[in-house]
C-alpha positions, 0 to 999 in steps of 0.5 A: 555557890558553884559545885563543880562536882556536883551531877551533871557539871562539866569534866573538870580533865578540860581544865585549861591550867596546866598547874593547879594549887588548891588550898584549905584550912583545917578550921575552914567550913569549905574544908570538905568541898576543897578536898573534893575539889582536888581529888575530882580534878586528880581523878578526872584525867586532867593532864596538868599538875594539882597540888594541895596546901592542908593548913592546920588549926587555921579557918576560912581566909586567914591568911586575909585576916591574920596575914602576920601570923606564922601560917600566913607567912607559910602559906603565902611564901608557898603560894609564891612558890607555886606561881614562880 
């Protein structure tokens, strides 16, 4: 797996987005690893806009596996959201 927090990786302020969405899922084994995902990018000097979804009482792709819960249906209507 690629830790892009991890010593030594590249500067995450050299991200060549100029909107960033990170999403997680509080059931989600990578939940921990999103979350430092998005604070290093917010903390790095990047000058674009980062945005973080926190979904609760969900795991890992459910918006995959159970696409017609209500969460799912929050998240992708958001996620469309984001990419408009």
């Amino acid at each position: 797996m690629i830790n892009p927090v991890a010593p030594g990786a590249p500067s995450l302020a050299g991200l060549g987005c100029s909107k960033l969405l990170v999403s997680v899922s509080e059931k989600d084994i990578l939940w921990s690893r999103g979350i430092s995902f998005y604070n290093a990018v917010k903390e790095s000097g990047w000058k674009g806009e980062a945005e973080l979804i926190e979904v609760e009482g969900e795991g890992h792709a459910f918006h995959i596996v159970n696409y017609e819960s209500e969460s799912a249906k929050k998240f992708i209507v958001r996620l469309a959201s984001f990419l408009k």
